[in-house]
MOPAC internal coordinates of N, CA, C and O (Angstrom, degrees):
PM7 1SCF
backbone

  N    0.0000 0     0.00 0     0.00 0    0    0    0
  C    1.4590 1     0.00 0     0.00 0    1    0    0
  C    1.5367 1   109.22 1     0.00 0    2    1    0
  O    1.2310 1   118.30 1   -64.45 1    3    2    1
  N    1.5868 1   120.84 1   115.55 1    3    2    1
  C    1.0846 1   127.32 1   176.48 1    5    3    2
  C    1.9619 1   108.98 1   -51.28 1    6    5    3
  O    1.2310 1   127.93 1   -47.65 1    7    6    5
  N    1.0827 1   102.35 1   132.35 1    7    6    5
  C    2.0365 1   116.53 1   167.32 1    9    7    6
  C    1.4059 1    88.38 1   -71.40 1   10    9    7
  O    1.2310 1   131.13 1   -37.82 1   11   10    9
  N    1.8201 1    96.13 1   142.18 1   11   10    9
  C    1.1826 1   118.12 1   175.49 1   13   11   10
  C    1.2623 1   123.06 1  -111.54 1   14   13   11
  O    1.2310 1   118.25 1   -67.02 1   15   14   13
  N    1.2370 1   120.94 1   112.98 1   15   14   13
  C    1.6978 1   100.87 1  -161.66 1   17   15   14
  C    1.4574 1   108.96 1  -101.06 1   18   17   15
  O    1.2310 1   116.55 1   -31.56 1   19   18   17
  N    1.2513 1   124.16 1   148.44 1   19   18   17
  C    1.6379 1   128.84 1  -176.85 1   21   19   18
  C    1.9901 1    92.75 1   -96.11 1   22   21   19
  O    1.2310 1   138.12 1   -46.49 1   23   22   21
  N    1.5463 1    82.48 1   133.51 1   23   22   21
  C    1.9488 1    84.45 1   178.44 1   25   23   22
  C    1.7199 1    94.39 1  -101.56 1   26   25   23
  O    1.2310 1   133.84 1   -40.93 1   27   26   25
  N    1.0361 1    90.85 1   139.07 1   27   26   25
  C    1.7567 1   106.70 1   177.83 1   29   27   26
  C    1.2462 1   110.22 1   -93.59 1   30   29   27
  O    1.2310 1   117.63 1   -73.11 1   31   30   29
  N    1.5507 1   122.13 1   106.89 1   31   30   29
  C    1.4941 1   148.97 1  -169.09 1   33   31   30
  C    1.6333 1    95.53 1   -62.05 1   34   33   31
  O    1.2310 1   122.90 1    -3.14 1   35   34   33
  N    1.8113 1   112.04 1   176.86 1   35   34   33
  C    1.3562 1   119.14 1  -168.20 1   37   35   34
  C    1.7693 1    78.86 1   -99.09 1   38   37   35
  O    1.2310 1   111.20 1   144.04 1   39   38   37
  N    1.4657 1   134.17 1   -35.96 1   39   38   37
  C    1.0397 1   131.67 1   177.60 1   41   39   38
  C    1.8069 1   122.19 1   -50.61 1   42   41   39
  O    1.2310 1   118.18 1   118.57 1   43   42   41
  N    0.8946 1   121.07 1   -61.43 1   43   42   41
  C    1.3719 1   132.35 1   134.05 1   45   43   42
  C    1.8168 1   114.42 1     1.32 1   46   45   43
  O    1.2310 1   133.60 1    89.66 1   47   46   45
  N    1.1246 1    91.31 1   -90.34 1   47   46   45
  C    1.6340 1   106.79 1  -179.56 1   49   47   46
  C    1.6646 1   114.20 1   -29.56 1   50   49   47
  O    1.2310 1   129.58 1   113.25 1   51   50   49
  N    1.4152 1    99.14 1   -66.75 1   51   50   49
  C    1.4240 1   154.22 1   157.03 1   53   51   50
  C    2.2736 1    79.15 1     3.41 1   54   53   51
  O    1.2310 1   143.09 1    83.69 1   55   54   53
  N    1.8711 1    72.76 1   -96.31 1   55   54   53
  C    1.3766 1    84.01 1  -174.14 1   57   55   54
  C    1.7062 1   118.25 1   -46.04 1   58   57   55
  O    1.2310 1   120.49 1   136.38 1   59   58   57
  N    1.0039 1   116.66 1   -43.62 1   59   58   57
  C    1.6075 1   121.97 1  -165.18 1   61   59   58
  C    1.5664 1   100.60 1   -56.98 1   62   61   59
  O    1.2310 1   129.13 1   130.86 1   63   62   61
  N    1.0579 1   100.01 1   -49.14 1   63   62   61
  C    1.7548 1   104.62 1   178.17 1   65   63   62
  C    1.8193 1   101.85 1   -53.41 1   66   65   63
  O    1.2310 1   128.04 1   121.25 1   67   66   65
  N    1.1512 1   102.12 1   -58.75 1   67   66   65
  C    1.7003 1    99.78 1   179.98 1   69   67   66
  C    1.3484 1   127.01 1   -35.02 1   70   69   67
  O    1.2310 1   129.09 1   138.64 1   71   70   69
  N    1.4714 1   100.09 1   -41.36 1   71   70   69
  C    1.6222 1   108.71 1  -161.84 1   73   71   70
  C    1.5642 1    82.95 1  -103.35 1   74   73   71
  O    1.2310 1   110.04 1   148.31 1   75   74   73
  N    1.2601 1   136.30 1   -31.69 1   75   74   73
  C    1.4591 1    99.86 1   176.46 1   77   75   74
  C    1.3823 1   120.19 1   -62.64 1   78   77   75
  O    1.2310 1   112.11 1   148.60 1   79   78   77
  N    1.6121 1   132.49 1   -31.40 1   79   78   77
  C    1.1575 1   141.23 1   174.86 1   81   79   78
  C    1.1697 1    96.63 1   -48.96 1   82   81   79
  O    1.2310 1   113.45 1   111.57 1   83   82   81
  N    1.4623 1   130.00 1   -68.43 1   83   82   81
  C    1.7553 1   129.33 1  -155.57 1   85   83   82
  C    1.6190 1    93.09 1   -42.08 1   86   85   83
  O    1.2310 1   122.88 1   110.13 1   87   86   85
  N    1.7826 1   112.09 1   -69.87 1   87   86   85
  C    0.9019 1   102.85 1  -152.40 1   89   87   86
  C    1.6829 1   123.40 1   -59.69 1   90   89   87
  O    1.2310 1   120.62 1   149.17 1   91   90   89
  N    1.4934 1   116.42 1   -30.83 1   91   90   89
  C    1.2783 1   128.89 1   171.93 1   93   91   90
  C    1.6568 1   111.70 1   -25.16 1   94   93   91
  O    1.2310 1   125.55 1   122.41 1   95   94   93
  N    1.7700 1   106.95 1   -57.59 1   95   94   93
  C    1.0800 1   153.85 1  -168.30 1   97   95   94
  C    1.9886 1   111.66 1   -56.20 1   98   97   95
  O    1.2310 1   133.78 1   124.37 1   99   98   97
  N    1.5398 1    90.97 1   -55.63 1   99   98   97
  C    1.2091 1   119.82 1   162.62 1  101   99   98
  C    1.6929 1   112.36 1    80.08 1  102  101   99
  O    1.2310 1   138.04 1  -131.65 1  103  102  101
  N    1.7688 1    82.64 1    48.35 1  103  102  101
  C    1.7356 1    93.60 1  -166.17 1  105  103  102
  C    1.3376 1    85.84 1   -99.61 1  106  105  103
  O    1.2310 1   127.95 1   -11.05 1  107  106  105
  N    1.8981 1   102.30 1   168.95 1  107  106  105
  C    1.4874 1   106.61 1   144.21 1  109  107  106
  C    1.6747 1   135.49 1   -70.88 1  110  109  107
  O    1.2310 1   123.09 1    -0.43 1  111  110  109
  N    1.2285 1   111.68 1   179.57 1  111  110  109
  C    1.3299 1   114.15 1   143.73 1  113  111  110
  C    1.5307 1   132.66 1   -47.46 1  114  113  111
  O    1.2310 1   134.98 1   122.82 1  115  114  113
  N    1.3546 1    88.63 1   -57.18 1  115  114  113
  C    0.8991 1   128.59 1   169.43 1  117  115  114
  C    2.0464 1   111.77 1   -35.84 1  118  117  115
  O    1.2310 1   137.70 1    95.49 1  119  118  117
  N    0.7402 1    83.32 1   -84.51 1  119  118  117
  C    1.8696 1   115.66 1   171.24 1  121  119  118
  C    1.8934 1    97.31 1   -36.51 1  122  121  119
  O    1.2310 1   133.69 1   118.60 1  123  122  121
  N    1.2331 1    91.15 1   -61.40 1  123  122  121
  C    1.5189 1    92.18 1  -164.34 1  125  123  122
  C    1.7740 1   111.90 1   -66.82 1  126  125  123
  O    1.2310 1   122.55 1   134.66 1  127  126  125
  N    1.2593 1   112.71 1   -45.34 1  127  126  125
  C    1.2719 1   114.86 1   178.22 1  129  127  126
  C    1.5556 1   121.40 1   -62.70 1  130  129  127
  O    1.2310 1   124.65 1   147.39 1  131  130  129
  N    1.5422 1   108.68 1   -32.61 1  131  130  129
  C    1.3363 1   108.74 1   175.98 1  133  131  130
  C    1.4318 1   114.17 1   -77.87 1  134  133  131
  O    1.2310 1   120.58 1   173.62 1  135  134  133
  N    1.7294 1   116.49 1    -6.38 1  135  134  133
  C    1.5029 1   110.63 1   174.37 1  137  135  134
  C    1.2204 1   101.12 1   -85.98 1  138  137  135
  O    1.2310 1   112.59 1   139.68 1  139  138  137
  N    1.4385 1   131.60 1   -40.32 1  139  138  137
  C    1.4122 1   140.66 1  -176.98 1  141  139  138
  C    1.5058 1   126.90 1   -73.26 1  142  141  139
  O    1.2310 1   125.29 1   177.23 1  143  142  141
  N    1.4754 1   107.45 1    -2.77 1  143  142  141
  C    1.4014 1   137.91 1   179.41 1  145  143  142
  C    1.9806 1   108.16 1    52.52 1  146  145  143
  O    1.2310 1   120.55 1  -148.06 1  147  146  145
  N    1.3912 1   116.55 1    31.94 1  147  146  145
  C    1.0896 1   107.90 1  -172.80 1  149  147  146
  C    2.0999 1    96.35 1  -107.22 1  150  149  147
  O    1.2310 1   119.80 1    13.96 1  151  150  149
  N    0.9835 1   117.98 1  -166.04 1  151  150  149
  C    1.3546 1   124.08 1  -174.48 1  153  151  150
  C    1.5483 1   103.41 1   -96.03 1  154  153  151
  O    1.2310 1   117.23 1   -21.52 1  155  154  153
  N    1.5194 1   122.88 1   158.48 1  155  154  153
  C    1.2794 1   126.34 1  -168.21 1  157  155  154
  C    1.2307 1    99.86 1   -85.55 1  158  157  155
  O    1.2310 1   119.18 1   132.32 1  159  158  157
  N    1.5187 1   119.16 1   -47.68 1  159  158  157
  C    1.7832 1   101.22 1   169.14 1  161  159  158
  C    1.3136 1   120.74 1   -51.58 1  162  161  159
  O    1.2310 1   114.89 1   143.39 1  163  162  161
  N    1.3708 1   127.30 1   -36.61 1  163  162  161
  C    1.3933 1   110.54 1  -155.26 1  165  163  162
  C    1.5936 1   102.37 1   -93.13 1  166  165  163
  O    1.2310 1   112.87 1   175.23 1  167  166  165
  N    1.3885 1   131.07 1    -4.77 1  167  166  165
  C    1.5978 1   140.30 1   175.07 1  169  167  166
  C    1.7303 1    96.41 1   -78.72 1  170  169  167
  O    1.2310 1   125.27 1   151.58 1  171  170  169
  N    1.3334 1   107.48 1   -28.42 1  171  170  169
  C    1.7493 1   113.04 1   177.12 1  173  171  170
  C    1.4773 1   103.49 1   -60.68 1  174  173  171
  O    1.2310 1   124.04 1   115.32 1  175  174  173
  N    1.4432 1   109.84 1   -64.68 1  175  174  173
  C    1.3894 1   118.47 1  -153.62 1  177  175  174
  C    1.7878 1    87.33 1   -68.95 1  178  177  175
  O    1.2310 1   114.50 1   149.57 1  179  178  177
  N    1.2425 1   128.03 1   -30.43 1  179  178  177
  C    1.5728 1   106.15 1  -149.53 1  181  179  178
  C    2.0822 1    75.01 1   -76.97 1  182  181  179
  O    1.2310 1   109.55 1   116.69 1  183  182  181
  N    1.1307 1   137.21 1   -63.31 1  183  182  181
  C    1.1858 1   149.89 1  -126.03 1  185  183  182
  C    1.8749 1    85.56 1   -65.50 1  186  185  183
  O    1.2310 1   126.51 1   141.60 1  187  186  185
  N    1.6704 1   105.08 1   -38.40 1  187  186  185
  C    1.6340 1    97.66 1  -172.44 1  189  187  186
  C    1.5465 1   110.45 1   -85.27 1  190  189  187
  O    1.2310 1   122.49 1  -153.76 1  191  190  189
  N    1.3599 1   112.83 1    26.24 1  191  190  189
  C    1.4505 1   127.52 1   175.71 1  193  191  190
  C    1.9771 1   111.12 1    59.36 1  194  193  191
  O    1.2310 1   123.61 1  -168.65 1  195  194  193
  N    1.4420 1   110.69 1    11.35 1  195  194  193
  C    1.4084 1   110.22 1   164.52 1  197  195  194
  C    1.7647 1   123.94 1   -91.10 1  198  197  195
  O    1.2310 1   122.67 1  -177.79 1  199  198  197
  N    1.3362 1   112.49 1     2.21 1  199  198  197
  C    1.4618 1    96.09 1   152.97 1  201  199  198
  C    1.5145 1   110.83 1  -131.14 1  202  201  199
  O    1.2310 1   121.83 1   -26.97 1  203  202  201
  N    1.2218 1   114.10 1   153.03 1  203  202  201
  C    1.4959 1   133.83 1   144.32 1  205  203  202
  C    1.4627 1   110.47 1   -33.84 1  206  205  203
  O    1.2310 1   127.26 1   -50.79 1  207  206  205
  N    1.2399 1   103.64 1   129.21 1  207  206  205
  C    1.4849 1   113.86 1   171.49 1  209  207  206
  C    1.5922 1   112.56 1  -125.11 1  210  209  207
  O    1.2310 1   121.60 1   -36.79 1  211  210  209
  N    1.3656 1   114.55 1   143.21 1  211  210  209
  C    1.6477 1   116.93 1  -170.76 1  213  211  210
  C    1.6933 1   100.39 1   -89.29 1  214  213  211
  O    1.2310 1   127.15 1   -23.64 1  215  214  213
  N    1.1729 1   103.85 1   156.36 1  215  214  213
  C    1.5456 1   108.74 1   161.69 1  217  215  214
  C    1.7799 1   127.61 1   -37.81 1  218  217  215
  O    1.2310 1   131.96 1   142.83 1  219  218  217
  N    1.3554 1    94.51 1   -37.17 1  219  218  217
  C    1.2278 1    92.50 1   179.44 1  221  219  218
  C    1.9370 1   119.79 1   -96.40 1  222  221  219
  O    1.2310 1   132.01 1  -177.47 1  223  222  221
  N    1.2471 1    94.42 1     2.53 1  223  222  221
  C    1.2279 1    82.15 1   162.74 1  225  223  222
  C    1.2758 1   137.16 1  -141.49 1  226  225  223
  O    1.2310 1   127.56 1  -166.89 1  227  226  225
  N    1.5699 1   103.06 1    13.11 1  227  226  225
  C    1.6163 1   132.36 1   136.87 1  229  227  226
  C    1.4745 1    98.16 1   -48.62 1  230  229  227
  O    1.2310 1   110.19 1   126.78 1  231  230  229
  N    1.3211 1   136.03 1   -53.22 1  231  230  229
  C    1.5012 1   121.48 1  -179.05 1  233  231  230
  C    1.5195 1   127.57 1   -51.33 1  234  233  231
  O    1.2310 1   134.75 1   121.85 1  235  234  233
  N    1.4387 1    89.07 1   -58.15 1  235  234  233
  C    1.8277 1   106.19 1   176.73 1  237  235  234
  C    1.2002 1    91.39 1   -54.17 1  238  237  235
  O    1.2310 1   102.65 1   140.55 1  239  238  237
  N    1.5001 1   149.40 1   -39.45 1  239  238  237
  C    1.3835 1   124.22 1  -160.85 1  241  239  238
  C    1.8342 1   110.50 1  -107.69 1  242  241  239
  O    1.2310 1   124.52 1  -172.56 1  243  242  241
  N    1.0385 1   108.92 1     7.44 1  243  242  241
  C    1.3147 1    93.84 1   167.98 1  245  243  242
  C    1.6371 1   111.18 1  -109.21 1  246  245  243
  O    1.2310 1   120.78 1   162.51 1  247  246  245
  N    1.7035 1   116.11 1   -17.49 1  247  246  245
  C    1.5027 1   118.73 1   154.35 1  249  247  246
  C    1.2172 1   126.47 1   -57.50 1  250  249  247
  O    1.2310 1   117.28 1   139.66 1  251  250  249
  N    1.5326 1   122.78 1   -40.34 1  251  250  249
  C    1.5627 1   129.29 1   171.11 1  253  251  250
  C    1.6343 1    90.99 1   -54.39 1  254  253  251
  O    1.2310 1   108.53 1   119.85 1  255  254  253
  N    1.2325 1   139.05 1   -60.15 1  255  254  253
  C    1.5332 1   136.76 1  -172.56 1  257  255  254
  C    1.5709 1    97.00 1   -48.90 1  258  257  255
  O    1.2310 1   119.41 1    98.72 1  259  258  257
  N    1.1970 1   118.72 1   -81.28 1  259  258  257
  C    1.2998 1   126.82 1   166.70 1  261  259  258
  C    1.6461 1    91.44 1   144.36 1  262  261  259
  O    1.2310 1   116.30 1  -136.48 1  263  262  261
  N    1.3737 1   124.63 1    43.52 1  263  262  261
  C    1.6798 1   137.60 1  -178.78 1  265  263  262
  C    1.4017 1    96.73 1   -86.52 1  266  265  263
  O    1.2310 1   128.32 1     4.19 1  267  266  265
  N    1.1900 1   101.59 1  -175.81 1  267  266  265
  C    1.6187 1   120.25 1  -157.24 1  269  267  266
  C    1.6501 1    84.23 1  -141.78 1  270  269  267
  O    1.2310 1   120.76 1   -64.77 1  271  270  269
  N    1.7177 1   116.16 1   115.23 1  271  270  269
  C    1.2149 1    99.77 1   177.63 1  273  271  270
  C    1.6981 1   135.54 1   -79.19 1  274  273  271
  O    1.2310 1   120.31 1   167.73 1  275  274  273
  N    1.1603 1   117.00 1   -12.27 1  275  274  273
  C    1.2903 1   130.92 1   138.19 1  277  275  274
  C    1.5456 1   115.78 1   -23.52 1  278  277  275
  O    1.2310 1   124.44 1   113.29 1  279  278  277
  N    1.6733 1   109.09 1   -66.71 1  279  278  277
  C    1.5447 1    96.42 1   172.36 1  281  279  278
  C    0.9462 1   135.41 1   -78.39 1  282  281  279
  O    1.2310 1   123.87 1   176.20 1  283  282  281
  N    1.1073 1   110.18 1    -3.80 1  283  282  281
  C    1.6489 1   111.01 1  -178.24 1  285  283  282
  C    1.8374 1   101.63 1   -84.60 1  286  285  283
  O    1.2310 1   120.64 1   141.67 1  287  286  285
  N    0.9673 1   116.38 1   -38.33 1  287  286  285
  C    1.7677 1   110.66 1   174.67 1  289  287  286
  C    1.6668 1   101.06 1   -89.50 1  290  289  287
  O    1.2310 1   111.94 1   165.32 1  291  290  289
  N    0.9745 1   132.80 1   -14.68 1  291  290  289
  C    1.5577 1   122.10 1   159.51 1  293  291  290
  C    1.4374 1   113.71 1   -62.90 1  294  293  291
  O    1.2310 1   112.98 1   138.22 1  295  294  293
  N    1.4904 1   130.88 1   -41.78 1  295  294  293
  C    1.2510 1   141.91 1   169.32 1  297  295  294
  C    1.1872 1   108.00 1   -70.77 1  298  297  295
  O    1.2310 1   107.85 1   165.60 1  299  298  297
  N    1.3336 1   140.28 1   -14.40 1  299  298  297
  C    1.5972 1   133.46 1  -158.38 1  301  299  298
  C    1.6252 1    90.07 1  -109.25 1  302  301  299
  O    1.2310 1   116.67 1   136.43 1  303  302  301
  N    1.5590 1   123.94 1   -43.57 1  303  302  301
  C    1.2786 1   124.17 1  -167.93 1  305  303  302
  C    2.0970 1    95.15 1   -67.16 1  306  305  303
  O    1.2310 1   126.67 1   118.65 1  307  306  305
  N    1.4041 1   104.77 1   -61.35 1  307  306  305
  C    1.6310 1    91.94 1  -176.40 1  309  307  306
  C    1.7933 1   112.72 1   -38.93 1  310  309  307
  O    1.2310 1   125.98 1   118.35 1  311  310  309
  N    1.5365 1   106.11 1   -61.65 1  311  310  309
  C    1.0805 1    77.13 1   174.50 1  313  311  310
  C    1.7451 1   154.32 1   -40.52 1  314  313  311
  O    1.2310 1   129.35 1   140.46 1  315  314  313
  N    1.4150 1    99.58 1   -39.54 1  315  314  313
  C    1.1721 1   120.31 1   166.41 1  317  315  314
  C    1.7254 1   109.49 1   -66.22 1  318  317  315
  O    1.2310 1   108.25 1   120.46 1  319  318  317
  N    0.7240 1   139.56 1   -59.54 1  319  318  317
  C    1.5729 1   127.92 1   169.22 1  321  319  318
  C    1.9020 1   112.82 1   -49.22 1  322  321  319
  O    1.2310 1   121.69 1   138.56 1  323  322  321
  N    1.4832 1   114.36 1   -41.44 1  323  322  321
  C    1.4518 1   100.59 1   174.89 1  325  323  322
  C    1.2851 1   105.87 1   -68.57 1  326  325  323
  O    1.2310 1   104.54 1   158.26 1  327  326  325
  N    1.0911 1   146.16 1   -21.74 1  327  326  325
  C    1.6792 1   144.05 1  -141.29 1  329  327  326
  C    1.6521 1    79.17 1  -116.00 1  330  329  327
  O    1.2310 1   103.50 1   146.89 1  331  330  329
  N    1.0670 1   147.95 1   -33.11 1  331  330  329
  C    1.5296 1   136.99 1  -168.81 1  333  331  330
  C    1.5754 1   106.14 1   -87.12 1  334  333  331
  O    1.2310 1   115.21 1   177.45 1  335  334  333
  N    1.5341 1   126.69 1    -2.55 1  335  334  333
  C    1.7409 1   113.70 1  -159.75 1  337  335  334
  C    1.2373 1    83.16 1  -101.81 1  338  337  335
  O    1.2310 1   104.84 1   179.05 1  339  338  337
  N    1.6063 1   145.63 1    -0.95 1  339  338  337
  C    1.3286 1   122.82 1   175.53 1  341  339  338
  C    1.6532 1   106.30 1   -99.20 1  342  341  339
  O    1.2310 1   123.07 1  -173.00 1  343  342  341
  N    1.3950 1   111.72 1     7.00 1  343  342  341
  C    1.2803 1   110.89 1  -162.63 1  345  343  342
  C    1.5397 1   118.31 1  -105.69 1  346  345  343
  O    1.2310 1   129.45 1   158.74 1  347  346  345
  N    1.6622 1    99.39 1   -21.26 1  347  346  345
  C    1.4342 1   116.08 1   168.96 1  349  347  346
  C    1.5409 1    93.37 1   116.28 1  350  349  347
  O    1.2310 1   114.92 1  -153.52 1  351  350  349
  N    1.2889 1   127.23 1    26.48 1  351  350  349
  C    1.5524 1   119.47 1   165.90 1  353  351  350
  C    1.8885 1   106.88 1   120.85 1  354  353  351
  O    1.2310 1   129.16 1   -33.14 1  355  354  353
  N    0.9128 1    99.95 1   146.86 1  355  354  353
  C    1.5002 1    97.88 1   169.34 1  357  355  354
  C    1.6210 1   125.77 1   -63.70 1  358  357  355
  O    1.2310 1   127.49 1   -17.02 1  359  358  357
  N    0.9996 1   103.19 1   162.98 1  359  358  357
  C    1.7303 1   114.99 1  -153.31 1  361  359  358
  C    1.7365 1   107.77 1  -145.31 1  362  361  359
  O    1.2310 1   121.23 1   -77.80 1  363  362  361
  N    0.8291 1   115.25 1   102.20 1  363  362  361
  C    1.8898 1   105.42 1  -169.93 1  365  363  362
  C    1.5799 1    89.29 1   -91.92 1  366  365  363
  O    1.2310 1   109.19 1   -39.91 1  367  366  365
  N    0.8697 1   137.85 1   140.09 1  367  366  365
  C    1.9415 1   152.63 1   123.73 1  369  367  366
  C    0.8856 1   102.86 1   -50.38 1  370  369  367
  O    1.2310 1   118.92 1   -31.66 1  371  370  369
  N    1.7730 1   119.67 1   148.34 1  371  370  369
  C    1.3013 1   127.05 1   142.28 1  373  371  370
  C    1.4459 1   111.74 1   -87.06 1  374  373  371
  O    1.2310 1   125.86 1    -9.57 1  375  374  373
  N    1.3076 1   106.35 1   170.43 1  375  374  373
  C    1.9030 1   105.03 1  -171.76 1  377  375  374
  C    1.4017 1    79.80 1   -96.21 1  378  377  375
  O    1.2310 1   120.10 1   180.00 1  379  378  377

């Protein structure tokens, strides 16, 4: 039986970076969404890499952190290039 491998989206990343900041930070959910004015579920779902997030509110949420949005997709792309050299090269998805 062929292994199935799950490819790890830029959305994904996205979030992981987010919620590692919060926690660094040692905010809530809570905390963060009400600085970013978005809802506490939906700062959940983006952070567990199951929703799409728009430009504009990838912003609001990496300013409530107090990130630099530059780094936050500079950090999301490495990841994505280390996580692709065991895979045989990077691979973009469309959503």
């Amino acid at each position: 039986m062929d292994e199935v491998r799950r490819e790890v989206g830029l959305r994904e990343l996205i979030g992981e970076i987010l919620r590692e900041e919060r926690h660094r930070q040692e905010r809530t959910l809570a905390d963060v969404a009400e600085a970013a004015a978005v809802s506490l579920q939906y700062l959940s779902e983006v952070e567990r890499g199951r929703k799409d997030v728009s430009s504009e509110l990838l912003g609001a949420m990496h300013e409530a952190l107090g990130l630099d949005l530059a780094d936050v997709l500079e950090r999301a792309t490495r990841r994505l290039h280390v996580r692709s050299q065991g895979r045989g090269g990077l691979r973009m998805l469309a959503a």
